[in-house]
N, C-alpha and C positions, 0 to 999 in steps of 0.2 A: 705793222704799225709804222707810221712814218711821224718824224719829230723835226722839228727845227728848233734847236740848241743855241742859243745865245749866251754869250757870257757877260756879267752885267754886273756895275757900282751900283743899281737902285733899279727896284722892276714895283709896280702897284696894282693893281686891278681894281677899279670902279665901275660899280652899277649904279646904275640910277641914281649918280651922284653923291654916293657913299662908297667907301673904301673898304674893301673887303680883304684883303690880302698885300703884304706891301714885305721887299727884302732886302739886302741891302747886297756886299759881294755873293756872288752865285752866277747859279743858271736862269734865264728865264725860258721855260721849255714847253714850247707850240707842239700840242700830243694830236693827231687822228688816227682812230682806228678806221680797219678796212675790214671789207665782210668775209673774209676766212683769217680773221686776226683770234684769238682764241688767249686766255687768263696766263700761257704761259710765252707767248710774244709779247703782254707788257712787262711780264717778267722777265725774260732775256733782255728785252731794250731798258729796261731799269736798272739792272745789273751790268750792263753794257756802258751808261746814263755814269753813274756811279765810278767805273774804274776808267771814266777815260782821264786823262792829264792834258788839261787843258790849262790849269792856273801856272803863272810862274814861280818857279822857286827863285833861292838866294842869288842863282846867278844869270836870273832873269830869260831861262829860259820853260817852257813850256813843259812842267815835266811833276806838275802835280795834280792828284784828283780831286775833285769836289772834298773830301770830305778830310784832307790832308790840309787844304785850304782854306776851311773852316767858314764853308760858304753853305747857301742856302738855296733850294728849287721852289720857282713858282711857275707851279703847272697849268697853264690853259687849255680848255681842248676847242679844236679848230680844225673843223669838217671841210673849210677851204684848203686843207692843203694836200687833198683829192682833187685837184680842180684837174677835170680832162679839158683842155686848152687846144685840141686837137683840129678842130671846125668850129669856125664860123669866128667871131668875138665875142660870145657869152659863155663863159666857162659854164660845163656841166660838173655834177658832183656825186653820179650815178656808182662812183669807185667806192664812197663812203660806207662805212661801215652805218644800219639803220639809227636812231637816236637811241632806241631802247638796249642796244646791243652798244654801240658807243659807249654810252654814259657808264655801264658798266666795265667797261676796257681801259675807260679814262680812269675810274676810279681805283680799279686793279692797279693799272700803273702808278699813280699816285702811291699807292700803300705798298706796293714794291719797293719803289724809290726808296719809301720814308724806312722797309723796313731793310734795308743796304745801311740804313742809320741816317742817311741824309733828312736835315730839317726841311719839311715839305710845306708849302704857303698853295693853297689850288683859287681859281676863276671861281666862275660859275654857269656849271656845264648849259647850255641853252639860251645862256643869255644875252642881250647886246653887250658888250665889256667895251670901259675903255683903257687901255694895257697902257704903259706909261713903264719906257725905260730907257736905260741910258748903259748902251752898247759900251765894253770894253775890250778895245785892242782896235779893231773891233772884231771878233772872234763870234764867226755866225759855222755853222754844222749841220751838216743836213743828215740826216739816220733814215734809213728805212727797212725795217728787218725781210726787205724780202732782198735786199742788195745783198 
């Protein structure tokens, strides 16, 4: 699975003009699965997700985890960040993991996350989103469980 991790004051997600999940300090966390990703890669990256220390403690340095920091993940899943970039200028996305095999990986990691204890806010898998947030530090991470 591969994640992109942002650390965020305020993350939201709208569809079709309604607001369906919104968080305040936390993660905003860009999930795709890949096709040999399997229930226990979103469970390693969730637990991985969980102990990393990324917020600042008292003396402002980087050295506390999500849930020490008393913050929140809002999970999208985002089959673009498979994009094979490799030829031409139209990324292909043949790396993705299928939707029906996705959807269930996104949701696995989701419940992973939330059961590490972290409070979980998700998208909606399939759908156009528009993701609204505001970057802190700004503190962006790139995860891929096959690194």
């Amino acid at each position: 699975m591969r994640a992109l991790l942002q650390r965020v004051t305020h993350g939201a997600v709208t569809v079709d003009g309604d607001k369906i999940s919104e968080i305040d300090k936390g993660y905003m966390i860009f999930v795709c699965a890949m096709p040999d990703d399997s229930a226990q890669t979103a469970e390693a990256l969730a637990q991985k997700v969980a102990k990393l220390r990324l917020f600042k403690d008292a003396d402002g340095k980087m050295n506390l985890n999500i849930l020490q920091a008393e913050g929140e993940a809002l999970v999208v899943s985002q089959f673009t960040l498979a994009a094979d970039t490799s030829r031409g200028t139209r990324p292909g996305f043949s790396y993705a993991a299928k939707p029906d095999i996705a959807e269930v990986l996104y949701q696995a990691f989701a419940q992973a996350l939330s059961d590490c204890g972290v409070a979980v806010q998700t998208g909606k898998f399939g759908a156009d989103m528009s993701v609204d947030i505001t970057n802190d530090g700004p503190v962006t991470i790139w995860l891929d469980t096959d690194s």
